[in-house]
N, C-alpha and C positions, 0 to 999 in steps of 0.2 A: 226472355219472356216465357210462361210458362202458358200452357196451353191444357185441359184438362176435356178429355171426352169420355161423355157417359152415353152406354150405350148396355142392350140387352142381351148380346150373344156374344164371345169373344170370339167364336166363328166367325158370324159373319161380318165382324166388322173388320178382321184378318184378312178374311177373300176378297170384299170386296172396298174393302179403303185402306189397303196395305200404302197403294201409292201414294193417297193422299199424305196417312201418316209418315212416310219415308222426306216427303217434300217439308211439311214442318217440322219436323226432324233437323231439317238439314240448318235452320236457325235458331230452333225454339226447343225448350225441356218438353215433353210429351205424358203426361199423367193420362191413364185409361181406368174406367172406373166398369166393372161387367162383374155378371157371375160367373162363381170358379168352374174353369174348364180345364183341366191338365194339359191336355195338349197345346187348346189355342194361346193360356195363359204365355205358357214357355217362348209360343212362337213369337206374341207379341210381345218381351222381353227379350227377344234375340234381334230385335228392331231398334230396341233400344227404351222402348217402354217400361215406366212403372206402373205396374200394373197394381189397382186394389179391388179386392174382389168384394161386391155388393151384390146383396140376394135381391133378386125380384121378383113377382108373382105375377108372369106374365098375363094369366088371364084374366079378364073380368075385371068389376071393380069392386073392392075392399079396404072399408077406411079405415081399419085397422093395419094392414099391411101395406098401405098405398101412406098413410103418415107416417110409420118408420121409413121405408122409401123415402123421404120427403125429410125426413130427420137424418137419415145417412148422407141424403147430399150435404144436407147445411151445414154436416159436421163435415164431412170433406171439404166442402171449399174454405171454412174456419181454419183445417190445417194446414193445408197446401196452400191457399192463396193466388188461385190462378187467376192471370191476365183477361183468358178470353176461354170460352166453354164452348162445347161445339155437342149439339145431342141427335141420336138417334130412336124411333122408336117413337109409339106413342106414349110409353109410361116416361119414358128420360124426358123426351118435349116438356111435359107436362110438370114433372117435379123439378127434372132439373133446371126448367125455364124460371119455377115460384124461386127456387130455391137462389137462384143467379140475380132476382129481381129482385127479391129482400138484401142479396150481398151485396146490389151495385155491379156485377159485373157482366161486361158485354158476353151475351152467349147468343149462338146460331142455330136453330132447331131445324133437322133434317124430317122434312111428312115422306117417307118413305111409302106409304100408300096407305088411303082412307078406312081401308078394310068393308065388314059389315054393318061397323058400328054405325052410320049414318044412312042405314036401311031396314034395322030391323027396328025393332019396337021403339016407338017415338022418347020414353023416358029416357033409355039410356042414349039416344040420341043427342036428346037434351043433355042428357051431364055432360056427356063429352063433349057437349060445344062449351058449355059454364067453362070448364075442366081447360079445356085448351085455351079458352078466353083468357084464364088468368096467368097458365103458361106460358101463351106466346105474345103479350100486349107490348111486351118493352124489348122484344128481341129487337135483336140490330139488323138483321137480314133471315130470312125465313128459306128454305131451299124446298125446291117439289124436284119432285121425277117429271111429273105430265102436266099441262096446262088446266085439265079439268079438274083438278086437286087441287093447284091453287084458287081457281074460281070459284070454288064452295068454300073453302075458308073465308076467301074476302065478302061472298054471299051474304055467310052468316054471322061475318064482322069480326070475326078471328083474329085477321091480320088486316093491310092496306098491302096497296099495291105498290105503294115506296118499298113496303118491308119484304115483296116476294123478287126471289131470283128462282126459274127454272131451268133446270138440270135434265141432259139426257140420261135421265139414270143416273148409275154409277160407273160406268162407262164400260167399256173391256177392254185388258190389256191385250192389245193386238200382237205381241210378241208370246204372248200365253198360251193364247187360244189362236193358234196358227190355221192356215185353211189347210183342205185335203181337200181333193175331188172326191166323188162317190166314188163307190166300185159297182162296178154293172154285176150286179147278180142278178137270180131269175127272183128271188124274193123281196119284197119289200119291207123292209126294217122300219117301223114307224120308233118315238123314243118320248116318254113323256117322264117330265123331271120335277118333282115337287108332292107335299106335303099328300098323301090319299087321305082327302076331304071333302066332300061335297063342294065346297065353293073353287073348290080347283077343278072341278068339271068332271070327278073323277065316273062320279054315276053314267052320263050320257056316255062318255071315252068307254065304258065296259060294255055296256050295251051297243054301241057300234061296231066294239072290236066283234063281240059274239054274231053279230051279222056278218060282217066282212067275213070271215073264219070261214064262212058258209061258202061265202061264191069264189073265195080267196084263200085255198087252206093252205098255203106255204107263207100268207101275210104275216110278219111277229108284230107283236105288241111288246117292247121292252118298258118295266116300271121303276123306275129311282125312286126313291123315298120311303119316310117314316109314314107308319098307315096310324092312324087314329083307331081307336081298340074297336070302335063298332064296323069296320071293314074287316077286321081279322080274315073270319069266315069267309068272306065273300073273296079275300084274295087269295087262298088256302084253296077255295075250289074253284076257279079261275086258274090257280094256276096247273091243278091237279087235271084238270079238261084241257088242258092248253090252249088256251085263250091266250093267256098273259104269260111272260118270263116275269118276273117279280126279286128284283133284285138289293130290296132294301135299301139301308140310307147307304152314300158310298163316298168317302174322299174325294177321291177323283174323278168326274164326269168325264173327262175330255177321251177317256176309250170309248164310252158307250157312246159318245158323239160323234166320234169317228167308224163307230163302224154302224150308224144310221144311215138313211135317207134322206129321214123326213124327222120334224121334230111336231108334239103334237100339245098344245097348251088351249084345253078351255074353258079355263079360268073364266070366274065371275068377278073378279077385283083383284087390280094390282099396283103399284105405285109405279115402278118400271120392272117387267120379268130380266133377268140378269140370267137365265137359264135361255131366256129364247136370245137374249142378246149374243151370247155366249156360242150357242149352238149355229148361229149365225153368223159370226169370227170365222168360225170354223167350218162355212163354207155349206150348209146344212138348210135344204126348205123348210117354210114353216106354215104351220095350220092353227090359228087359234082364233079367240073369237077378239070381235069389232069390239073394243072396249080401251080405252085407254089403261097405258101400261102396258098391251100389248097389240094394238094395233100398227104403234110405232114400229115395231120391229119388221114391218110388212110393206114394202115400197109396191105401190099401186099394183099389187098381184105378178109383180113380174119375179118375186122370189119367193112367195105362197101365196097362202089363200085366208081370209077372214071370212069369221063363221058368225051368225046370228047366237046370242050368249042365250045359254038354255035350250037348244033347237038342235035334240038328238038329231032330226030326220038332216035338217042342212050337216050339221057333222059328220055323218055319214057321206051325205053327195060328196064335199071335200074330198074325204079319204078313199071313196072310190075313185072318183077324178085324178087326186093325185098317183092312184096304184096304172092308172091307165094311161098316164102321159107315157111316151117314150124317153127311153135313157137321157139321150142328149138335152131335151126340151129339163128331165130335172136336174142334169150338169149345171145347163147352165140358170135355170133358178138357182144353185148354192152359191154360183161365182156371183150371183149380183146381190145373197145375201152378203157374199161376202164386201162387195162394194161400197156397199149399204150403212155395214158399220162403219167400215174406218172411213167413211164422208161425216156420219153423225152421231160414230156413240166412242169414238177412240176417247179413251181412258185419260191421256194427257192433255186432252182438251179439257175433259172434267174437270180434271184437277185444277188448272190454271184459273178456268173461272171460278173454281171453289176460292181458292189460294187471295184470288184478288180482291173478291166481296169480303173474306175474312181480314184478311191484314192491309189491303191498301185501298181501305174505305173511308 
């Protein structure tokens, strides 16, 4: 059987459904359809992947680029002929679902998270429901991250509730992302990992840090990621004041996870954080806000704390609170993060119920 998945980043579908892919692998031909990335391309062809690179434009919507899209699937599945489709993202859902329903063939659309799109301005609200309406109508199974992401699809008549299967995420390789105790230092490492955006909380997180800095001046603020150009400045003098360490986008998380605390996400939308799952493996408290996607990550406050979404001032309480527990009490919040996962987000559970909805349905 040939199996073909279309997805938006060869990154991240390398990171984070390496296993999956490994497991279908191990019966079926594996066709990957993303844009060209040198490295993740190679990696996911050292898996055993044919990989074909298709351009996408991930932002916004454009009907001229959004119908070639839509024209590169069709001509992909024309050549290849694959059994069963599997998509991520919402441009892939959306074409590669038309495009799978005009060819007859069973495909799986992964809602990896709602995003903004179904809060900000009503129009394009609206498309995107048309938009997904006609992508995801004849899927065979629909997969979410969180429960309140499939309930707004079937809301707005998206999907039904035969077609929804939820998923903890994408789970984490428990063998990957190993635990480590904290180390007792006198300073407290906070760690935040993800896009500098506004909807990643990035605004509220700066202005807290610069208070804490005040009553707390050996506090760090460590920053992972790609900044959007209209932070430039504002990270540049941030980090110039030392406010922040600011350490751009990085391969590898799992140092700067290890040599944290505290991990710090307050995001305004997420399908499931894989950064706070992640940092959480690894043994690591967590501070982010009440919202699904990342509320999950937080068992009734015994391994962090959830924050009121947009609410600098509760953001702050947190990160003082947590600067003020004693060592032991944040020991042991990491070992019950660490619990935490491998009871509900281990990676080979994922898989399995991915595996079974997909092929023994």
């Amino acid at each position: 059987m040939k199996v073909m998945i279309l997805a938006n980043s060869a990154e991240g579908l390398y990171k984070f459904r390496k296993e999956l892919i490994l497991e279908i692998k191990n019966e079926h031909d594996v066709i990957v359809s993303v844009p060209y990335n040198e490295v993740y391309n190679l990696k996911l062809e050292a898996i055993g992947c044919k990989v074909i690179n298709t351009k996408i434009d991930r932002r916004g919507i454009n009907p001229i680029s959004d119908f070639k899209l839509l024209k590169a699937y069709s001509d992909l599945l024309s050549d290849f002929k694959p059994d069963k489709i599997i998509t991520y993202t919402i441009k892939c859902n959306i074409y590669g679902g038309i495009a799978s329903r005009l060819k007859n063939i069973e495909y799986y659309p992964n809602i990896t998270g709602l995003g903004s799109a179904f809060e900000r301005n009503k129009l394009l609200k609206k498309s995107i429901i048309l938009l997904y309406r006609q992508g995801l109508k004849k899927a065979k199974k629909v997969f979410f991250e969180n429960e309140e992401n499939k309930n707004v699809m079937i809301k707005y008549k998206i999907v039904n509730s035969r077609q929804s299967v939820v998923l903890n995420g994408a789970g984490v390789n428990l063998d990957e992302f190993k635990f480590y105790n904290l180390k007792n230092d006198e300073k407290t490492i906070f760690l935040f990992m993800g896009r500098i955006m506004k909807e990643k909380g990035v605004e509220e997180l700066f202005s807290v840090a610069k208070n804490i800095k005040k009553i707390y001046p050996e506090t760090v603020f460590k920053i992972l990621g790609n900044f959007e150009e209209s932070y430039k400045d504002e990270i540049e003098k941030l980090s110039r004041d030392k406010i922040i360490e600011y350490y751009g986008r990085v391969d590898d998380v799992k140092p700067y996870i290890k040599s944290s605390q505290c991990i710090v996400l307050p995001s305004y939308h997420e399908g499931m954080s894989n950064t706070l799952l992640e940092a959480a493996s690894m043994g690591r408290p967590i501070i982010t806000n009440n919202i699904s996607g990342c509320r999950e990550a937080v068992n009734k406050n015994k391994n962090g704390f959830l924050c009121t979404p947009k609410d600098e001032k509760d953001l702050y309480i947190k990160i003082k609170r947590f600067i003020e527990l004693p060592f032991e009490e944040k020991m042991n919040m990491g070992k019950e993060s660490r619990n935490h996962i491998e009871k509900y987000f281990n990676k080979a559970d994922v898989v399995n119920i991915t595996m079974m909805n997909i092929f023994n349905n």
